[in-house]
C-alpha positions as CSV (number, residue, x, y, z in Angstrom):
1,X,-41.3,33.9,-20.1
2,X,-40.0,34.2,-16.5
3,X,-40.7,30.3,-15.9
4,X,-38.7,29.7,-19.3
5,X,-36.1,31.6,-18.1
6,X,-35.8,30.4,-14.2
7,X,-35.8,26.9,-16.3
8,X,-33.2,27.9,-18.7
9,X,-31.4,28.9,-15.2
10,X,-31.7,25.8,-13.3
11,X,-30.7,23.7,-16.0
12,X,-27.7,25.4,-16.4
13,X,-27.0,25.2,-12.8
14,X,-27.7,21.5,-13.0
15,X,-25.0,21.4,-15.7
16,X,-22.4,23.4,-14.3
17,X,-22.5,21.2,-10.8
18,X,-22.3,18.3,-12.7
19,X,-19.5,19.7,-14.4
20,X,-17.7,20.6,-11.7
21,X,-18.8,17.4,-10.3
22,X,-16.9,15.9,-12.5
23,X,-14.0,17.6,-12.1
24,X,-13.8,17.0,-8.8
25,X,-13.8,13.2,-9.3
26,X,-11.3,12.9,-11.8
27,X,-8.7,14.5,-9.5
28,X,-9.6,12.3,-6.9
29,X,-9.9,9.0,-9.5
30,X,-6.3,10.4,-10.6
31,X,-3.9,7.0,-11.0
32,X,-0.5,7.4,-12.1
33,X,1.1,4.2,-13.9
34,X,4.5,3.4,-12.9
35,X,6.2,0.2,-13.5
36,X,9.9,-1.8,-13.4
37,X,12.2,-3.3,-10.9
38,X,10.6,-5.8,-8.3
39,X,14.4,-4.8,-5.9
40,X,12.0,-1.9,-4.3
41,X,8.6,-3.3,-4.7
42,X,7.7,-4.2,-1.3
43,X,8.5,-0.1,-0.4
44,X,6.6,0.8,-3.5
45,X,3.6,-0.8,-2.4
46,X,3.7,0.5,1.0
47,X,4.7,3.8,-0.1
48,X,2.1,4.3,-2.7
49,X,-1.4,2.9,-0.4
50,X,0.1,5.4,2.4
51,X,0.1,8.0,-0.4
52,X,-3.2,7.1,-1.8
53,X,-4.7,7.3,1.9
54,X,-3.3,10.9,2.3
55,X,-3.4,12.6,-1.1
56,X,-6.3,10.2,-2.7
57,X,-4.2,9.7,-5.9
58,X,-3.6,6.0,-7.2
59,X,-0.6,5.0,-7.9
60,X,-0.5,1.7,-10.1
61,X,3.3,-0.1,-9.9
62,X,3.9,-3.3,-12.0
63,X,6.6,-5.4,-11.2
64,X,8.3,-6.3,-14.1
65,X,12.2,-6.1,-14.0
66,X,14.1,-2.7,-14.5
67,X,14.5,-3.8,-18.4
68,X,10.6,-3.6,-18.8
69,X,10.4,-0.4,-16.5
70,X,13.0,1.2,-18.8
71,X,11.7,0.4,-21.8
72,X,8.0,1.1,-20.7
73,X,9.0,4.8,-19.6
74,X,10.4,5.0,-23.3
75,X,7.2,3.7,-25.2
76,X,5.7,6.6,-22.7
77,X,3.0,3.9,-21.5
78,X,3.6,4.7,-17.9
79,X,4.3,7.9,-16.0
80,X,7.6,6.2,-14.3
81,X,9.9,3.6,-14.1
82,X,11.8,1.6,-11.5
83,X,14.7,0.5,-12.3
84,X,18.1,-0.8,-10.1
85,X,20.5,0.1,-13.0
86,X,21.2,3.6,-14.2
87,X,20.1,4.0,-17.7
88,X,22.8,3.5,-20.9
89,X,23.5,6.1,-22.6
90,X,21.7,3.5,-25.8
91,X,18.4,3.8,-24.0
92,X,19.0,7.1,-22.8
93,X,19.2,7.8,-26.6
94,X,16.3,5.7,-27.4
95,X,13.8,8.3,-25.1
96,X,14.0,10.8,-27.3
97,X,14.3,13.8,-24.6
98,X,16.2,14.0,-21.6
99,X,14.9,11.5,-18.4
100,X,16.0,12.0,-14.8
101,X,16.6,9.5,-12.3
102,X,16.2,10.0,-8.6
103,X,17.3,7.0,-5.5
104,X,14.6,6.4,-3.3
105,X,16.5,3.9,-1.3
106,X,19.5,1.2,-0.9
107,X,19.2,-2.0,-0.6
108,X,21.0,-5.2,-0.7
109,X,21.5,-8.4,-3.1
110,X,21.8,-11.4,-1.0
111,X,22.8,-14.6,-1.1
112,X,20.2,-17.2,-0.1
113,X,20.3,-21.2,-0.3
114,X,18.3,-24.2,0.9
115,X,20.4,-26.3,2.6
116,X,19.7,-29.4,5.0
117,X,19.6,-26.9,8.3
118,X,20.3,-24.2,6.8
119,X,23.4,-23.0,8.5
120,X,24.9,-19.3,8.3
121,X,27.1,-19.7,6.0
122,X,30.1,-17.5,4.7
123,X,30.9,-16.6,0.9
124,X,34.1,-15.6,-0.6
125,X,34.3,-13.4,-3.9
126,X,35.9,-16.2,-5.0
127,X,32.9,-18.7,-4.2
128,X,29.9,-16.6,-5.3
129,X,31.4,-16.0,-8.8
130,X,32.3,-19.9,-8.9
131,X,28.6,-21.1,-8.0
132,X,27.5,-18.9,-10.8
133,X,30.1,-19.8,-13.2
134,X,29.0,-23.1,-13.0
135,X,32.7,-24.2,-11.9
136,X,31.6,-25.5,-8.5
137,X,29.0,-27.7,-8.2
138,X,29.0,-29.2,-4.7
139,X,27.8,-27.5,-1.3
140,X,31.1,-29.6,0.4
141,X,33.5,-28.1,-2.5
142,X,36.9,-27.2,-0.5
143,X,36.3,-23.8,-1.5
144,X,33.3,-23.5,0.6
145,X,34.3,-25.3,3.1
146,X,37.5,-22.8,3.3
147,X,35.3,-20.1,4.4
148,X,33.2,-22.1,6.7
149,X,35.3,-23.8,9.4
150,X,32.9,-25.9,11.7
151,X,30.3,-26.7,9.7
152,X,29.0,-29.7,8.1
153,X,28.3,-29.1,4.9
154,X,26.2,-32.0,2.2
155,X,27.6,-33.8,-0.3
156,X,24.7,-32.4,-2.7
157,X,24.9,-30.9,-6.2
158,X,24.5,-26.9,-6.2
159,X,21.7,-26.0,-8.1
160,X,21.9,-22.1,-9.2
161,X,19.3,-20.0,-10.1
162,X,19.2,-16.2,-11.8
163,X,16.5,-13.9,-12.9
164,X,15.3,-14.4,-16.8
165,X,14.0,-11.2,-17.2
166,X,15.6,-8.1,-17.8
167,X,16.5,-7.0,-13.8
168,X,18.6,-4.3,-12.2
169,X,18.8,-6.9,-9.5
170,X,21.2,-8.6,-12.2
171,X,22.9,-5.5,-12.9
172,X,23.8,-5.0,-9.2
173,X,25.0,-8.7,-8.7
174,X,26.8,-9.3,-11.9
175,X,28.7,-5.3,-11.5
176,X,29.7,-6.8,-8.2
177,X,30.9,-9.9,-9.8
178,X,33.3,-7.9,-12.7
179,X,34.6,-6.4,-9.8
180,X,35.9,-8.9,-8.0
181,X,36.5,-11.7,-10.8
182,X,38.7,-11.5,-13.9
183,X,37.3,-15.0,-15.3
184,X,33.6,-13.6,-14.6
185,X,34.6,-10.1,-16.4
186,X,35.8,-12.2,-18.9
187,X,32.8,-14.6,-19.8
188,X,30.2,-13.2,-18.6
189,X,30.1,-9.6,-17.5
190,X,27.5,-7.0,-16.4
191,X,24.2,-6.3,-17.5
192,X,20.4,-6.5,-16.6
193,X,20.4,-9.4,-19.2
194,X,23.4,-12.0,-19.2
195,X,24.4,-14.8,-21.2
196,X,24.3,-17.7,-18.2
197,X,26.1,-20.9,-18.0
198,X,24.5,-23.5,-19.7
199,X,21.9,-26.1,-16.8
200,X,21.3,-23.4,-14.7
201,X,17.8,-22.1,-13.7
202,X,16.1,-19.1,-14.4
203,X,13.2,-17.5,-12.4
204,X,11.0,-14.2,-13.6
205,X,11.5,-11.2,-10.5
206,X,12.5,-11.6,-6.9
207,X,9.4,-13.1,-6.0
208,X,10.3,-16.1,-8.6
209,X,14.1,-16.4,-7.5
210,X,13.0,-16.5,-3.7
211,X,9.9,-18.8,-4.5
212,X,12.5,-21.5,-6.6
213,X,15.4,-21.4,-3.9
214,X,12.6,-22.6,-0.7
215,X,11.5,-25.3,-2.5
216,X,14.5,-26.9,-4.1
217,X,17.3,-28.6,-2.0
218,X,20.2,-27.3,-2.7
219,X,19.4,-24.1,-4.6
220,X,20.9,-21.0,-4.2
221,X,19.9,-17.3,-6.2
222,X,20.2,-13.8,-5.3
223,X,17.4,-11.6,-4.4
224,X,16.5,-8.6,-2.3
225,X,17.4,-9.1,1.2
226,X,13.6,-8.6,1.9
227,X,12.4,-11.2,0.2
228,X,14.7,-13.5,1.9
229,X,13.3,-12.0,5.1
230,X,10.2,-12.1,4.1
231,X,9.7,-16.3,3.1
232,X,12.4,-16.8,6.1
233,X,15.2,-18.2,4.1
234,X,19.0,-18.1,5.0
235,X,21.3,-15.9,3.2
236,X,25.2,-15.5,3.6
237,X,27.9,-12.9,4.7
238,X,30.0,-12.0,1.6
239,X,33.4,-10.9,2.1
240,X,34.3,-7.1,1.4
241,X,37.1,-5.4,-0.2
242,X,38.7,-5.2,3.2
243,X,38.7,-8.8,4.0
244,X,35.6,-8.9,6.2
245,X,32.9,-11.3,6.2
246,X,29.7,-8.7,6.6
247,X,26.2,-9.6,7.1
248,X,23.5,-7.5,4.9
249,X,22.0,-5.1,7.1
250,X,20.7,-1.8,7.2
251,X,23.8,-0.4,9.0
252,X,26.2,-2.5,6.7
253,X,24.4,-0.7,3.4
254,X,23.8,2.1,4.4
255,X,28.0,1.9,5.3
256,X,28.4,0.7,1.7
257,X,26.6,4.3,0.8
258,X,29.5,6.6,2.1
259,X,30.3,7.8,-1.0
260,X,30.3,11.3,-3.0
261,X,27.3,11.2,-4.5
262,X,27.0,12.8,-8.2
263,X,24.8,15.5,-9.2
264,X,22.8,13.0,-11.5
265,X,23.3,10.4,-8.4
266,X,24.7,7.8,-11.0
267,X,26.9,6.0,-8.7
268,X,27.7,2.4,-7.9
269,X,27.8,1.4,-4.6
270,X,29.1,-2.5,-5.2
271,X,32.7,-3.5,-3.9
272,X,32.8,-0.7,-1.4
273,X,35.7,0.7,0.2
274,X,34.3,1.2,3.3
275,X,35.7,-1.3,5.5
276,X,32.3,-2.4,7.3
277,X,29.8,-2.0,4.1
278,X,28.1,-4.9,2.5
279,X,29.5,-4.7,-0.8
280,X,26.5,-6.1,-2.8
281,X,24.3,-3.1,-2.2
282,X,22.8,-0.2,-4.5
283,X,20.4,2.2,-4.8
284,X,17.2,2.2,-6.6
285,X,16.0,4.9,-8.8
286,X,12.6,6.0,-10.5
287,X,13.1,7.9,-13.6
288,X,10.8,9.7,-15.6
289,X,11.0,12.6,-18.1
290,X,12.4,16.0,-17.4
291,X,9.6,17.6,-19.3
292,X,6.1,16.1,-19.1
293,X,4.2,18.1,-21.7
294,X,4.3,15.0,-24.2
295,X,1.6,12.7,-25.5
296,X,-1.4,14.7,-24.1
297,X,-0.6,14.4,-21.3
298,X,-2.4,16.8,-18.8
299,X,-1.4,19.4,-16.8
300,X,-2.7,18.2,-13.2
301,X,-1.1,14.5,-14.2
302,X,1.9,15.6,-14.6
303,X,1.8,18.0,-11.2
304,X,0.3,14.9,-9.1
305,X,4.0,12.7,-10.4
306,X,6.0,15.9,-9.1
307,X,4.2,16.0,-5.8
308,X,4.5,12.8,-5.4
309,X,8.6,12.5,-5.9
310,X,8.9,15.6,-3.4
311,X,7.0,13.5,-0.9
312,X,8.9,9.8,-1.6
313,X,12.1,11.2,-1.4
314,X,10.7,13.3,2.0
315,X,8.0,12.5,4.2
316,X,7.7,9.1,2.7
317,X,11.8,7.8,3.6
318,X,9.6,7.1,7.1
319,X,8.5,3.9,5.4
320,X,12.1,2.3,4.2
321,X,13.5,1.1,7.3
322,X,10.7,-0.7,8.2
323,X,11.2,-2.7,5.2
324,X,14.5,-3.4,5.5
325,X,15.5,-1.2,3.0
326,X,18.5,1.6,3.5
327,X,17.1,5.1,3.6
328,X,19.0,7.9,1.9
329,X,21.3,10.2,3.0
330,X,20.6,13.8,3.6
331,X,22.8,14.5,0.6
332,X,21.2,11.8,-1.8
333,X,17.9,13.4,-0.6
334,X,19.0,16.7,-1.2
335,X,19.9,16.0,-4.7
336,X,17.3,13.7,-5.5
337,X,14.6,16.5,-4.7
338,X,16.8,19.0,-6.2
339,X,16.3,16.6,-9.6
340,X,12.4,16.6,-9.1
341,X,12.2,20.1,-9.0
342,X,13.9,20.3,-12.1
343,X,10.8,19.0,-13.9
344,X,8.6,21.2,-16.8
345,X,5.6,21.5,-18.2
346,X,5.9,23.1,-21.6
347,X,9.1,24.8,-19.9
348,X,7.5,26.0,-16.7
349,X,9.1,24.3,-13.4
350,X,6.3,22.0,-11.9
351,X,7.3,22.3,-8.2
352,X,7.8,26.1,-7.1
């Protein structure tokens, strides 16, 4: 009877290590799904492996434009999003229960070409807004030339390329472009999604706007300025609000970035007043939902997504300027994290 019993007990041992075994695993096998705007990805994917080497939780990121980030956090197939744009009150409808956003950094829309040489070139409001348009169509139109005094431009046709997919790196350039252009306000306004001039080219992400402009003479898109960094391509200084030609950099977007920043940190940062900003920058949020107890979803899932906003928008901002990418300020920080620890589950705050 012992022996059946000393059985009885090692078999239930067995079980419970197994068990807890288990358990064990599946918090370190934990992978969080995020996907949306390819504007940050290059930060994402550094940020996340640094996290996954730390904390041992996955964090899968998909690419896909800020309209599919948006409208995947709203199907609730992914933990997060990434988007460039703030959300529309429409989608924000369309979620069904409040979402927050937080910034996790600034960056900046360039403008990059291929060009015999590729000189450094200057671009007016005027110009930019005119390329896309579709009403200039030569690299030696006067216009250009205006702003570039010295330099010998071709006598080639200007071949313009955008994103196809839904893209908060639209929304940033085209917000810019109603700013400083009635006729583009007019036709074609802002949006992550835009009704384009008829001939011109479009390319799916970043990667597919870069990839297009290197290997066509004469091209010219707008990207991330790390991707232009990145595949070594030119890109131009755009003239601000106070008549200065500014180069993208981190100092020149991070200038763009002296602004009041709301408590919901919807704010646009394109066409800045400040006099040495680079006025085709903005930040870039994550959003997800204010209270996570929905779907199933567990417990520990949604306490690994909370732990991991406190640390982007903390320890990890070590990684941003590496990248090229604008860090935030101590009061976008302060408010972002104040947003994260706003977060429920089943109405209890997830970070203490």
């Amino acid at each position: 009877m012992l022996g059946n019993f000393s059985k009885v007990l090692s078999l239930m041992f067995i079980v419970f290590a197994l068990i807890c075994g288990s358990s064990a695993a599946s918090g370190q096998d934990m992978e969080l799904l995020g996907a949306g705007a390819t504007f940050p990805q290059p930060l994402y994917s550094k940020m996340f492996d640094a996290y996954n080497q730390q904390y041992k939780v996955k964090i899968n990121y998909q690419g896909i434009g800020s309209g599919g980030g948006i409208n995947q956090l709203i199907k609730k197939t992914v933990d997060f999003g990434g988007t460039d744009a703030f959300m529309t009150s429409k989608e924000l409808q369309a979620a069904g229960a409040p979402v927050l956003h937080i910034p996790t950094c600034l960056g900046a829309v360039v403008v990059t070409y291929n060009l015999p040489g590729n000189p450094k070139l200057n671009f007016t409001p005027d110009v930019v807004a005119g390329i896309f348009l579709g009403t200039i169509t030569k690299w030696n139109d006067p216009k250009i030339a205006s702003a570039n005094p010295g330099v010998k431009l071709p006598d080639m046709p200007v071949s313009a390329v955008h994103r196809a997919d839904g893209s908060g790196t639209t929304y940033i350039f085209s917000e810019y472009l109603t700013k400083v252009s009635k006729e583009w306000k007019e036709k074609i306004g802002a949006g992550k999604s835009l009704n384009w001039p008829a001939g011109q080219i479009g390319q799916k992400g970043n990667p597919g706007v870069a990839g297009y402009v290197k290997q066509t003479p004469g091209a010219i898109g707008y990207v991330e300025l790390l991707y232009a960094i990145q595949n070594k391509m030119p890109y131009g200084s755009v003239r601000n609000k106070a008549g200065k030609f500014i180069e993208p950099t981190l100092k020149s977007v991070s200038a763009a970035a002296n602004v009041k920043i709301p408590d919901d940190t919807n704010v646009s940062l394109t066409d800045t007043e400040a006099a040495t900003g680079y006025p085709i920058s903005g930040f870039t949020w994550l959003i997800f939902y204010k209270e996570q107890k929905y779907g199933g979803k567990a417990k520990d899932r949604a306490e690994a997504l909370a732990k991991l906003l406190v640390w982007i928008v903390g320890d990890g901002q070590r990684y941003v300027e590496p990248l090229q990418y604008a860090p935030l300020s101590k009061e976008a920080a302060a408010k972002a994290n104040k947003i994260v620890r706003s977060m429920t589950y089943d109405g209890v705050p997830l970070v203490k």
